[in-house]
mmCIF file as Biopython writes it, N, C-alpha, C and O atoms, coordinates in Angstrom:
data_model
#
loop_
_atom_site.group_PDB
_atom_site.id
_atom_site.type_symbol
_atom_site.label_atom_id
_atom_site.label_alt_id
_atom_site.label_comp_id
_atom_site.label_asym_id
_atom_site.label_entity_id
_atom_site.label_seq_id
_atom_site.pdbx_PDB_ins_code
_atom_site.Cartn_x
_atom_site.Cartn_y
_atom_site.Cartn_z
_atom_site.occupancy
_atom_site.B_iso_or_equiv
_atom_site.auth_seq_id
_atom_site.auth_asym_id
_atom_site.pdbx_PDB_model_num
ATOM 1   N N  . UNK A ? 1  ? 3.532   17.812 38.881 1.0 0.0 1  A 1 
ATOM 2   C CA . UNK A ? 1  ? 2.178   18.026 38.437 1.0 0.0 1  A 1 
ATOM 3   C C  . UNK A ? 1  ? 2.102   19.157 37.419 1.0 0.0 1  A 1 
ATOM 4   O O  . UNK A ? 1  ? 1.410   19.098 36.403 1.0 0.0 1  A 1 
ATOM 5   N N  . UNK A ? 2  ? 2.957   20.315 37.808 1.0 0.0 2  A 1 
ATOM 6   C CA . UNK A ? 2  ? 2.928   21.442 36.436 1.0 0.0 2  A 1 
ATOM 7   C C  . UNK A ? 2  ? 3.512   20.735 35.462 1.0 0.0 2  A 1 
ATOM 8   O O  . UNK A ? 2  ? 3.308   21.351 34.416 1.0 0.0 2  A 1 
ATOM 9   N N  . UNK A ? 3  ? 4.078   19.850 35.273 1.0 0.0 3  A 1 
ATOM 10  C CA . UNK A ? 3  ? 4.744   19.368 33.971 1.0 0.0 3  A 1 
ATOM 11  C C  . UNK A ? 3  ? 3.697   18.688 33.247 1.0 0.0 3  A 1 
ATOM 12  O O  . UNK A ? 3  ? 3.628   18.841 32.027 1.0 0.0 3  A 1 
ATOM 13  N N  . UNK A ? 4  ? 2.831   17.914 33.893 1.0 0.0 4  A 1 
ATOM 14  C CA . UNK A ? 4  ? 1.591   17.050 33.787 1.0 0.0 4  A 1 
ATOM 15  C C  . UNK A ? 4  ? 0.262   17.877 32.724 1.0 0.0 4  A 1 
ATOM 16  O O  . UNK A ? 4  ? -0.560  17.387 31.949 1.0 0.0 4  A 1 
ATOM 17  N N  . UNK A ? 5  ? 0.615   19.678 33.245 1.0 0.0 5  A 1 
ATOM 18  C CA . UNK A ? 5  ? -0.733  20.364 33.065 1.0 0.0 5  A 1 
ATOM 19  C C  . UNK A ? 5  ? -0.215  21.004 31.806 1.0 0.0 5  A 1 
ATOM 20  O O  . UNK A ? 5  ? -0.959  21.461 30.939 1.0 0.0 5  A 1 
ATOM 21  N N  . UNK A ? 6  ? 1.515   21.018 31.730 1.0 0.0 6  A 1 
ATOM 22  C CA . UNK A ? 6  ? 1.558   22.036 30.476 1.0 0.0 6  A 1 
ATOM 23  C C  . UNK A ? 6  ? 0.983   21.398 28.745 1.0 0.0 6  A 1 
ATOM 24  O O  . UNK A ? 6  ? 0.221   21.721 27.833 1.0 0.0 6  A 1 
ATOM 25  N N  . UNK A ? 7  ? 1.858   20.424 29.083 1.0 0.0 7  A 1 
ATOM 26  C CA . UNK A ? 7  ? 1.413   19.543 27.804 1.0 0.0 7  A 1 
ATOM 27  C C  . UNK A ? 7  ? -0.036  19.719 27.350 1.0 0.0 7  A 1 
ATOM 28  O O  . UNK A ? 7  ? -0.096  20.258 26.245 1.0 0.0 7  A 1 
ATOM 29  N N  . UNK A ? 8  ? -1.325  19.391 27.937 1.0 0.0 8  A 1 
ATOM 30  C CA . UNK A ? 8  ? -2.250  19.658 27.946 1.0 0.0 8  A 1 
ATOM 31  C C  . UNK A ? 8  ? -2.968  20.976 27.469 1.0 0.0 8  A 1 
ATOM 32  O O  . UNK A ? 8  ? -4.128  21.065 27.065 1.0 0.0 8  A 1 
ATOM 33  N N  . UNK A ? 9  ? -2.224  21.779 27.574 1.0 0.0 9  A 1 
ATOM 34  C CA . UNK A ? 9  ? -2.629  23.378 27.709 1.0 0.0 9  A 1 
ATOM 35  C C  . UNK A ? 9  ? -1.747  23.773 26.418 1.0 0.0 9  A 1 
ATOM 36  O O  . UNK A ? 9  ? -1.943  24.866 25.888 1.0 0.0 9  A 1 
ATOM 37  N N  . UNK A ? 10 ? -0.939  23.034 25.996 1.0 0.0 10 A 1 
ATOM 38  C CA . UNK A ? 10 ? -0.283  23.496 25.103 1.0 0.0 10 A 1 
ATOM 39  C C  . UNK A ? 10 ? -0.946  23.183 23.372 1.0 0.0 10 A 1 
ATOM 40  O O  . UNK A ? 10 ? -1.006  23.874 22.355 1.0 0.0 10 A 1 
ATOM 41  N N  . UNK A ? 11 ? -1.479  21.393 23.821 1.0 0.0 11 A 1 
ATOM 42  C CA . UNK A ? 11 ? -2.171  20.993 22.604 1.0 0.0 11 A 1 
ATOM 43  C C  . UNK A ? 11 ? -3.432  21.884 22.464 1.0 0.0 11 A 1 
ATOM 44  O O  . UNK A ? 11 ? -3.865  22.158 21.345 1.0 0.0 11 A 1 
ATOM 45  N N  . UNK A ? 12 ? -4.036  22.345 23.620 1.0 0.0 12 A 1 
ATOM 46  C CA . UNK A ? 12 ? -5.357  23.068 23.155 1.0 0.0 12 A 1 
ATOM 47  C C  . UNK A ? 12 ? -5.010  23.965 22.645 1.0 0.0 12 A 1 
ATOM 48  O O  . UNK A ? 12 ? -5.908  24.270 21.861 1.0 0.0 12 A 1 
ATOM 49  N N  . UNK A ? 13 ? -3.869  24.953 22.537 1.0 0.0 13 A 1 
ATOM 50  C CA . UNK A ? 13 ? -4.101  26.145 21.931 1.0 0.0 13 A 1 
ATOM 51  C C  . UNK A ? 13 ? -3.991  25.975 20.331 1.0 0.0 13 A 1 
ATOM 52  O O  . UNK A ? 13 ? -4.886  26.534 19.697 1.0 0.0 13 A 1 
ATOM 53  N N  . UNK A ? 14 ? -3.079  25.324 19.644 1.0 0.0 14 A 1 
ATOM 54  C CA . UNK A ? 14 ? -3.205  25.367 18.377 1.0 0.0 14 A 1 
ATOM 55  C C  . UNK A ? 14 ? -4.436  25.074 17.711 1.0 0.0 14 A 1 
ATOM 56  O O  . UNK A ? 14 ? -4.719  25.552 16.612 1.0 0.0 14 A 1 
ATOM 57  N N  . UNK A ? 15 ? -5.336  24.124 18.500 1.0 0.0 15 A 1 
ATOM 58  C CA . UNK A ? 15 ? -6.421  23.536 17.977 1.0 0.0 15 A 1 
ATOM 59  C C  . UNK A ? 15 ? -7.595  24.818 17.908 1.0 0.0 15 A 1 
ATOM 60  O O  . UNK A ? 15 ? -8.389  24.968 16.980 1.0 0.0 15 A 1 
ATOM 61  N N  . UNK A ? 16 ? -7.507  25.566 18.951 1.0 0.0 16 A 1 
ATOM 62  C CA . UNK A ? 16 ? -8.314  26.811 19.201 1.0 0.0 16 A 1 
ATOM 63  C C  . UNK A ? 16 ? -8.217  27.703 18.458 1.0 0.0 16 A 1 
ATOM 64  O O  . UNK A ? 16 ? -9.067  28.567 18.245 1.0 0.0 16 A 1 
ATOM 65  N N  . UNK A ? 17 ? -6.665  27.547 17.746 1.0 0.0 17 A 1 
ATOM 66  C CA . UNK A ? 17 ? -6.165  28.927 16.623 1.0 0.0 17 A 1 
ATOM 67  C C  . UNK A ? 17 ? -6.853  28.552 15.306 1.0 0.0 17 A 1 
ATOM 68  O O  . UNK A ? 17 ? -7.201  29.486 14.585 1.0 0.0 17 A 1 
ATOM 69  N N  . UNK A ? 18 ? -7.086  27.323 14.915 1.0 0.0 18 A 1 
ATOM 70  C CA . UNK A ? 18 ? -7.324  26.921 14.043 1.0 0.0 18 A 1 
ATOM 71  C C  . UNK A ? 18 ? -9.385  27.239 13.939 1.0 0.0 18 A 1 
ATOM 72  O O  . UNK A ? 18 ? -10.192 27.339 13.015 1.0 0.0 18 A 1 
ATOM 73  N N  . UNK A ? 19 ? -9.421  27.266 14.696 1.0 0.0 19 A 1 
ATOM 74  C CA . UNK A ? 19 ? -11.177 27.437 14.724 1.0 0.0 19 A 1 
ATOM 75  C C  . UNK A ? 19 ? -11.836 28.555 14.076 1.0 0.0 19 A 1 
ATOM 76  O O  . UNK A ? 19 ? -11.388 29.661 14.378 1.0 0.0 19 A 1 
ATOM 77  N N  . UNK A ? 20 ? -13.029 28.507 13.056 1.0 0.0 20 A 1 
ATOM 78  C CA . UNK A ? 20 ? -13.957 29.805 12.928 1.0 0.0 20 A 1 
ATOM 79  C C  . UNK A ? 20 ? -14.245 30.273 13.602 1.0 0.0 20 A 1 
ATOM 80  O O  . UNK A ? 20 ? -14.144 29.796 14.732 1.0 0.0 20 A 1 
ATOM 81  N N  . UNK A ? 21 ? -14.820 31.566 13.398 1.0 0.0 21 A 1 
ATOM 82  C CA . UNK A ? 21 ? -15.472 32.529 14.397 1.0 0.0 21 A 1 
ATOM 83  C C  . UNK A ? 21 ? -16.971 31.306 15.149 1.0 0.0 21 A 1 
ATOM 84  O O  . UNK A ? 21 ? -17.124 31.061 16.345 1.0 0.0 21 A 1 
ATOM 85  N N  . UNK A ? 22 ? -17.769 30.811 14.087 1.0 0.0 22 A 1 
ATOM 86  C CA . UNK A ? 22 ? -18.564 30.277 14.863 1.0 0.0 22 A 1 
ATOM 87  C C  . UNK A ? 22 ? -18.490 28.868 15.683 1.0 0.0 22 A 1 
ATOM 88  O O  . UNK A ? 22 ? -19.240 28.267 16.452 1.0 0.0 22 A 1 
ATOM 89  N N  . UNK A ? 23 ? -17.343 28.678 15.183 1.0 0.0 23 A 1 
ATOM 90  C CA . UNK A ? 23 ? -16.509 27.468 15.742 1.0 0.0 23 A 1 
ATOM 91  C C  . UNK A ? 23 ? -16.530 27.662 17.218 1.0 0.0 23 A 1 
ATOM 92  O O  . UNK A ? 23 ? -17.191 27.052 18.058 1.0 0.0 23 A 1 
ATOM 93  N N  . UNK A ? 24 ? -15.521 28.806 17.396 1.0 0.0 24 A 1 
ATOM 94  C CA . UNK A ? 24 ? -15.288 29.727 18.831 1.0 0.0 24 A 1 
ATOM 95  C C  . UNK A ? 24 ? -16.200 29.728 19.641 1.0 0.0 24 A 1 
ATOM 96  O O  . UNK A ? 24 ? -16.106 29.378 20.818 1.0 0.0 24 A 1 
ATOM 97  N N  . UNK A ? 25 ? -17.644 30.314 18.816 1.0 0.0 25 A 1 
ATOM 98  C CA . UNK A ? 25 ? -18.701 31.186 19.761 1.0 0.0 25 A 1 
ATOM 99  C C  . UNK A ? 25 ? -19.462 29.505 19.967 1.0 0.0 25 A 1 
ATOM 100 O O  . UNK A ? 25 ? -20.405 29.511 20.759 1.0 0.0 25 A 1 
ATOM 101 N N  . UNK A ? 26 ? -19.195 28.409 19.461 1.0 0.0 26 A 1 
ATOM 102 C CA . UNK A ? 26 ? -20.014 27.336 19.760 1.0 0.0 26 A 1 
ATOM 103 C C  . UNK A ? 26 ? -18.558 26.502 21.143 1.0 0.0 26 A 1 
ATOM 104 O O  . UNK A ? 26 ? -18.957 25.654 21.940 1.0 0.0 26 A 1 
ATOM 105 N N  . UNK A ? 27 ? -17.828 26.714 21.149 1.0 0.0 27 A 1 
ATOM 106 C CA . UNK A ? 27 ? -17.011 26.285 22.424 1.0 0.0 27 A 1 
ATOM 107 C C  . UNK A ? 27 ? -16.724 26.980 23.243 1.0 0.0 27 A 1 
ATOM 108 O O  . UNK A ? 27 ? -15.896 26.764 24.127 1.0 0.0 27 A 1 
ATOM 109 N N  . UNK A ? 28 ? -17.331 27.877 23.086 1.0 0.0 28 A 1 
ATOM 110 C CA . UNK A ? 28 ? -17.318 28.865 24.187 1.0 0.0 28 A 1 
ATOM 111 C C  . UNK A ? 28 ? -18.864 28.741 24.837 1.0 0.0 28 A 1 
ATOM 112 O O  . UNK A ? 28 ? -19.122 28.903 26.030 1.0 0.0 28 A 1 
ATOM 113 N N  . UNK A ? 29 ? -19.637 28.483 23.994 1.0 0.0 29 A 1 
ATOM 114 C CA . UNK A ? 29 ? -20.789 28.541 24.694 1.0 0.0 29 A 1 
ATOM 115 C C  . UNK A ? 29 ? -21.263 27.121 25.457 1.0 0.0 29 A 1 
ATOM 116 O O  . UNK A ? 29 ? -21.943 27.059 26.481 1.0 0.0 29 A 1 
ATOM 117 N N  . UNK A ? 30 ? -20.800 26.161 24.795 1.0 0.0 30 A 1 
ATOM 118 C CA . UNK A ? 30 ? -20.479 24.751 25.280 1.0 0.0 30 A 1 
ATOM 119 C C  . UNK A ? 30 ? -20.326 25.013 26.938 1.0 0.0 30 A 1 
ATOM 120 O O  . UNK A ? 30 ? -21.187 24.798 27.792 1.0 0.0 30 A 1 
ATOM 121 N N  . UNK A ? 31 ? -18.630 25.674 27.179 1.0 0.0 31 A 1 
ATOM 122 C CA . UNK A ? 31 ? -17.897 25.658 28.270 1.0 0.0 31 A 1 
ATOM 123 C C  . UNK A ? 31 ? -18.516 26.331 28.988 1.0 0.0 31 A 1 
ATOM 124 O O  . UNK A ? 31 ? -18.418 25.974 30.161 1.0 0.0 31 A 1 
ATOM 125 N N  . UNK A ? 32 ? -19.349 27.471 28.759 1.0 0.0 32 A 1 
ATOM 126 C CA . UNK A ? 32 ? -20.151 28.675 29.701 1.0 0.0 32 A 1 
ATOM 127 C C  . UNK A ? 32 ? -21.292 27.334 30.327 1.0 0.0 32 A 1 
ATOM 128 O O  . UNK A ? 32 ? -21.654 27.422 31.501 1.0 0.0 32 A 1 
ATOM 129 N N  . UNK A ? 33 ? -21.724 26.312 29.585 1.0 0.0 33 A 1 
ATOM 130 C CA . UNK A ? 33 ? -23.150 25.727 29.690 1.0 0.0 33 A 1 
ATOM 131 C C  . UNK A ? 33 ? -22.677 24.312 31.104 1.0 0.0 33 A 1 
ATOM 132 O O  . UNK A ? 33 ? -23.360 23.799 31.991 1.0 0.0 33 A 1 
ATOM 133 N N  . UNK A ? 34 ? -21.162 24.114 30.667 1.0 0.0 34 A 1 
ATOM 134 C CA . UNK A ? 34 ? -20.223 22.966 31.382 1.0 0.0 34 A 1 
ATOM 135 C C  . UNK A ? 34 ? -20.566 23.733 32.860 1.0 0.0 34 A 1 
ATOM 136 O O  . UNK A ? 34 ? -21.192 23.425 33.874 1.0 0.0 34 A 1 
ATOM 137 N N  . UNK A ? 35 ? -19.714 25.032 32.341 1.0 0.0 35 A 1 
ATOM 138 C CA . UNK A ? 35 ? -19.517 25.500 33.535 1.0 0.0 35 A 1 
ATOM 139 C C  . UNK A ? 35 ? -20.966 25.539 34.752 1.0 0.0 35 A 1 
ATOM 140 O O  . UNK A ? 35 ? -20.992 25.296 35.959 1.0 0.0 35 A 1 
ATOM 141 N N  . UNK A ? 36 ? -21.898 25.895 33.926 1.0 0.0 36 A 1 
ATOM 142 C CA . UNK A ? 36 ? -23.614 26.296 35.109 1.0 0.0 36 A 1 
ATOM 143 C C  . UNK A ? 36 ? -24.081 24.571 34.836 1.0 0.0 36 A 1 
ATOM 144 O O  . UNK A ? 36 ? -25.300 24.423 34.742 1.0 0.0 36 A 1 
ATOM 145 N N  . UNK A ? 37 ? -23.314 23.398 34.714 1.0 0.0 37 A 1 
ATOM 146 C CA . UNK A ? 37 ? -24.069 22.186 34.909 1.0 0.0 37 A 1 
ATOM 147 C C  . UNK A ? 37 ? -25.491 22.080 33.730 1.0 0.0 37 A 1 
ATOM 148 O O  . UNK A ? 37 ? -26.517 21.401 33.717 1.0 0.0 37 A 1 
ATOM 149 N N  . UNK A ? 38 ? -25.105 22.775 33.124 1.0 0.0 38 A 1 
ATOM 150 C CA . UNK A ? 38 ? -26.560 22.750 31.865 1.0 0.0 38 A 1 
ATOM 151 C C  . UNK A ? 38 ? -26.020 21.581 30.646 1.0 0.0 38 A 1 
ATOM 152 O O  . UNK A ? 38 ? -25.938 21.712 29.425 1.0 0.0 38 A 1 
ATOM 153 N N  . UNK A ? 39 ? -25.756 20.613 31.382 1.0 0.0 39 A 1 
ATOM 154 C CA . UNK A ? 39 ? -25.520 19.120 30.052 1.0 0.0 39 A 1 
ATOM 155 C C  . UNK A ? 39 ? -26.269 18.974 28.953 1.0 0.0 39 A 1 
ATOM 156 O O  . UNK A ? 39 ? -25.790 18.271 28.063 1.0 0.0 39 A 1 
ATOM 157 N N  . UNK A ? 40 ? -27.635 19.600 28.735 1.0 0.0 40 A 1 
ATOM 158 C CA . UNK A ? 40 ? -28.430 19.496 27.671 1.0 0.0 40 A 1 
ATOM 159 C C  . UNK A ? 40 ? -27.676 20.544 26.964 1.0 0.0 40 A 1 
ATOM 160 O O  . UNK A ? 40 ? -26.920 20.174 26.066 1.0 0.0 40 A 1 
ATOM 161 N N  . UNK A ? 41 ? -27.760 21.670 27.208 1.0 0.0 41 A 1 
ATOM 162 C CA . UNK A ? 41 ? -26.947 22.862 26.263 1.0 0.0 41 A 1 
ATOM 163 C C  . UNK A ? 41 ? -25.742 22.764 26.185 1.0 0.0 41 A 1 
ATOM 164 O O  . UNK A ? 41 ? -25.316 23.684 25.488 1.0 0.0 41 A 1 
ATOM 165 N N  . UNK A ? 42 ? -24.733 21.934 26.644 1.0 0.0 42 A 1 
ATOM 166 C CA . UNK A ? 42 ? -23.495 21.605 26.267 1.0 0.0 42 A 1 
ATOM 167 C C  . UNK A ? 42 ? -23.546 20.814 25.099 1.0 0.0 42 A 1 
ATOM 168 O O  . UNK A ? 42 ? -22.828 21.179 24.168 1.0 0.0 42 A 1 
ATOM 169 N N  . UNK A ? 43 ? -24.532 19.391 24.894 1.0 0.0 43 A 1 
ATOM 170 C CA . UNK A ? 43 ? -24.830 18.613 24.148 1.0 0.0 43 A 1 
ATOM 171 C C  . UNK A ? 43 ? -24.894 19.487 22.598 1.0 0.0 43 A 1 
ATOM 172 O O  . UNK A ? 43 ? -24.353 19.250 21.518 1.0 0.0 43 A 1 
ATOM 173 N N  . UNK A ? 44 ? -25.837 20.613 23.063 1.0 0.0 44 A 1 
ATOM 174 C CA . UNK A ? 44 ? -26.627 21.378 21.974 1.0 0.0 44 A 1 
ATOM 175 C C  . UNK A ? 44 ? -25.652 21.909 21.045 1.0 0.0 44 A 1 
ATOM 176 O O  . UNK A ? 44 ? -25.777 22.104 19.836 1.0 0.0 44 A 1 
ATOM 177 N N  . UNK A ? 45 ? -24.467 22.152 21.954 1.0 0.0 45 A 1 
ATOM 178 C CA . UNK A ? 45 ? -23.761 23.109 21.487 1.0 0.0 45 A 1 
ATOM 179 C C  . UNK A ? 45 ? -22.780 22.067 20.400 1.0 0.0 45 A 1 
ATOM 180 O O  . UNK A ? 45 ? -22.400 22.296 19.252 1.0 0.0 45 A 1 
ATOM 181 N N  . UNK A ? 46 ? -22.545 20.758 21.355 1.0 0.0 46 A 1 
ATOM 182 C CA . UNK A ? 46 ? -21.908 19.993 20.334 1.0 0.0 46 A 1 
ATOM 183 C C  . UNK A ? 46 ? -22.204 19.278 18.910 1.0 0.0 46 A 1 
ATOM 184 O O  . UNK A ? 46 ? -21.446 18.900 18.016 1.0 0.0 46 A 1 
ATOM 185 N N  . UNK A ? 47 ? -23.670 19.242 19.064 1.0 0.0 47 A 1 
ATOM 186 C CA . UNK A ? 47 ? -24.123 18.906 18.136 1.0 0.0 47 A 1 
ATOM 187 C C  . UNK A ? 47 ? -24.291 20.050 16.587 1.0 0.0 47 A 1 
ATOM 188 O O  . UNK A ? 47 ? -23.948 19.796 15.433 1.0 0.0 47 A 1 
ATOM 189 N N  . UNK A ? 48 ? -24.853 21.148 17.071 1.0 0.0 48 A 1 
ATOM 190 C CA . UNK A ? 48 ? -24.620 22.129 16.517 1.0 0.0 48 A 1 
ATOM 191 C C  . UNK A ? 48 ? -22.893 22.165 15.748 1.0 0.0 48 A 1 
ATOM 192 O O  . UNK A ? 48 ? -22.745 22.417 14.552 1.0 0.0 48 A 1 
ATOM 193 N N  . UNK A ? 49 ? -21.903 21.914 16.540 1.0 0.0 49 A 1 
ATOM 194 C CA . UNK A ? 49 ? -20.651 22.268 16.459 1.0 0.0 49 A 1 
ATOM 195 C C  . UNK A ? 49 ? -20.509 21.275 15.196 1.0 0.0 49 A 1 
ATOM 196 O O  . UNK A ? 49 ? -19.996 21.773 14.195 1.0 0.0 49 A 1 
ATOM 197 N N  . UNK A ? 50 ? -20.883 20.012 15.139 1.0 0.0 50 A 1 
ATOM 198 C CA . UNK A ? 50 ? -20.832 19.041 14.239 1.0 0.0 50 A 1 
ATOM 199 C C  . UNK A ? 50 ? -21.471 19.294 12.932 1.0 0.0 50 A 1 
ATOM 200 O O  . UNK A ? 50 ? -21.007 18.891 11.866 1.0 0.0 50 A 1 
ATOM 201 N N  . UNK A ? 51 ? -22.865 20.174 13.101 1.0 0.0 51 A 1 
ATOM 202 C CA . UNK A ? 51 ? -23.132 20.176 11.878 1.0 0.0 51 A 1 
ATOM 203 C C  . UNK A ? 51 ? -22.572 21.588 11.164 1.0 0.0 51 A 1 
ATOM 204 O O  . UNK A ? 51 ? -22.608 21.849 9.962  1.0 0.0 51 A 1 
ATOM 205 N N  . UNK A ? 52 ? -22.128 22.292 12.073 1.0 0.0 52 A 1 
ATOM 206 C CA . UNK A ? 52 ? -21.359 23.478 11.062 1.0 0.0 52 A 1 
ATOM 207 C C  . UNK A ? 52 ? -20.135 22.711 10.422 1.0 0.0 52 A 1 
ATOM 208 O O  . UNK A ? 52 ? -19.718 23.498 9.573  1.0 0.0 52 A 1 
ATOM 209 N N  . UNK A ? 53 ? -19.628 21.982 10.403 1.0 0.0 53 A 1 
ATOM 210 C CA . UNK A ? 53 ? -18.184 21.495 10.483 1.0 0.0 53 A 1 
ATOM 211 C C  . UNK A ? 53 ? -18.547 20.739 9.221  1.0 0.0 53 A 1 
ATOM 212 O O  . UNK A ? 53 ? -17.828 20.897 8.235  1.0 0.0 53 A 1 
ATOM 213 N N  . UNK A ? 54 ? -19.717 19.840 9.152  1.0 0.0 54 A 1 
ATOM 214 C CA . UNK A ? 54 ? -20.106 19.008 7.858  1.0 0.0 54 A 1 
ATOM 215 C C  . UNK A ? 54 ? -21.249 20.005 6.978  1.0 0.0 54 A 1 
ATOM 216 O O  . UNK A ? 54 ? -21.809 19.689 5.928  1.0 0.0 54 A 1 
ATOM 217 N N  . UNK A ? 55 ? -21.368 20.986 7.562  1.0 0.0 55 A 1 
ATOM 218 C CA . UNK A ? 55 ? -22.266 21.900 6.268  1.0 0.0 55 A 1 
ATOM 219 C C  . UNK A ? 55 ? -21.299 22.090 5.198  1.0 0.0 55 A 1 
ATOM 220 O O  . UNK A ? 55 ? -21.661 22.107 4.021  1.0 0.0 55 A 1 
ATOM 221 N N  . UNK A ? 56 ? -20.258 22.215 5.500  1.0 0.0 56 A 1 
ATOM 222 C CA . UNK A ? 56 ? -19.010 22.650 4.457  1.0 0.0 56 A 1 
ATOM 223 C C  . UNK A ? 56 ? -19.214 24.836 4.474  1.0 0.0 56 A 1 
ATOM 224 O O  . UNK A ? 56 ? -18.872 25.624 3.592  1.0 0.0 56 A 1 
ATOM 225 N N  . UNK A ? 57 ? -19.847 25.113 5.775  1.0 0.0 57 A 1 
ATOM 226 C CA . UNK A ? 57 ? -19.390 26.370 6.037  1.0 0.0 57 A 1 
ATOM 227 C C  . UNK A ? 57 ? -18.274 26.456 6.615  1.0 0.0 57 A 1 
ATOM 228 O O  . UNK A ? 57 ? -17.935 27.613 6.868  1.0 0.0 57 A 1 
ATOM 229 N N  . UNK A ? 58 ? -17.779 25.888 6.829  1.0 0.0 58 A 1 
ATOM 230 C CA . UNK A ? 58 ? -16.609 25.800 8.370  1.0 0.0 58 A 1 
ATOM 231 C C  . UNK A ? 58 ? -14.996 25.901 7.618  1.0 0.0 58 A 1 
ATOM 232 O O  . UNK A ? 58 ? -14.310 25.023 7.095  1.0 0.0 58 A 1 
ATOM 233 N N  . UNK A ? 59 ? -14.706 27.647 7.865  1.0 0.0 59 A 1 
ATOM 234 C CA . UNK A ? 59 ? -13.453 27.192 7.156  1.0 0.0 59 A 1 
ATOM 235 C C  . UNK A ? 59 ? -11.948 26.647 8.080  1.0 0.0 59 A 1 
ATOM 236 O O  . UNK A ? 59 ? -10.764 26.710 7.747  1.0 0.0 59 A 1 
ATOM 237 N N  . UNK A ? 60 ? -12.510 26.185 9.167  1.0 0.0 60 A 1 
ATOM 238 C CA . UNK A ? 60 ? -11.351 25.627 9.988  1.0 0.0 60 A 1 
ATOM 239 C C  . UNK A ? 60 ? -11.539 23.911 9.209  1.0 0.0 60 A 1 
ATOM 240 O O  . UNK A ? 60 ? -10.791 23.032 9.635  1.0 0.0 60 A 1 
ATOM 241 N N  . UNK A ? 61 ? -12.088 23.723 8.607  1.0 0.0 61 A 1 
ATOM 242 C CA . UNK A ? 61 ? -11.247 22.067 8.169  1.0 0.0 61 A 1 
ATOM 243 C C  . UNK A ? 61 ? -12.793 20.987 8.848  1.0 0.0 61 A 1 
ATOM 244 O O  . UNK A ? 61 ? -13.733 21.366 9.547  1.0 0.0 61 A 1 
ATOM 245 N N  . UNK A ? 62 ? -12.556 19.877 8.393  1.0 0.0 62 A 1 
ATOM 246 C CA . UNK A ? 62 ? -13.211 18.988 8.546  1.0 0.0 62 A 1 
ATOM 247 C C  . UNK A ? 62 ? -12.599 17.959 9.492  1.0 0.0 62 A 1 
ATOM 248 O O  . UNK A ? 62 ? -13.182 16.913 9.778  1.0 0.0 62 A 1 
ATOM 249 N N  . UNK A ? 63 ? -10.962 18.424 10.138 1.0 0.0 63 A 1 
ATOM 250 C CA . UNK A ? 63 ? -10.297 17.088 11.087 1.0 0.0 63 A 1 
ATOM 251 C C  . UNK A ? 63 ? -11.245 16.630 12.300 1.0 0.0 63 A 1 
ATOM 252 O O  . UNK A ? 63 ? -11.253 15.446 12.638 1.0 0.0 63 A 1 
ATOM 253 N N  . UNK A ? 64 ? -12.107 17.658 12.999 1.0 0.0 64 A 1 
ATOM 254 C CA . UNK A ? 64 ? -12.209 17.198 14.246 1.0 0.0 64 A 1 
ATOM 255 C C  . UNK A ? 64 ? -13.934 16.110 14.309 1.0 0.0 64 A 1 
ATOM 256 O O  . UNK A ? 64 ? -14.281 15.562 15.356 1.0 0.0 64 A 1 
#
């Protein structure tokens, strides 16, 4: 099962290195919202996350 979890844990970090500052503070606030069961403000956060990414502020890239 640890072999199962590393892989996993391993792809998230590069993807995380790659992120803006507001990139960050919008998946972080996502996961804080996951975490207290608040699905509307997780949503919020993703949606938000989408349009920084296509404003063309976002200097982590347009992949995700």
């Amino acid at each position: 099962m640890t072999h199962e979890q590393q892989p996993a844990q391993a792809s998230a970090a590069p993807e995380e290195a790659t992120l803006c500052r507001p990139c960050q503070e919008l998946a972080l606030a996502e996961a804080v919202a996951k975490a207290e069961y608040d699905w509307s403000r997780a949503t919020d956060c993703r949606v938000l996350m989408k349009r920084h990414r296509e404003s063309g502020e976002c200097v982590a890239g347009q992949s995700a």
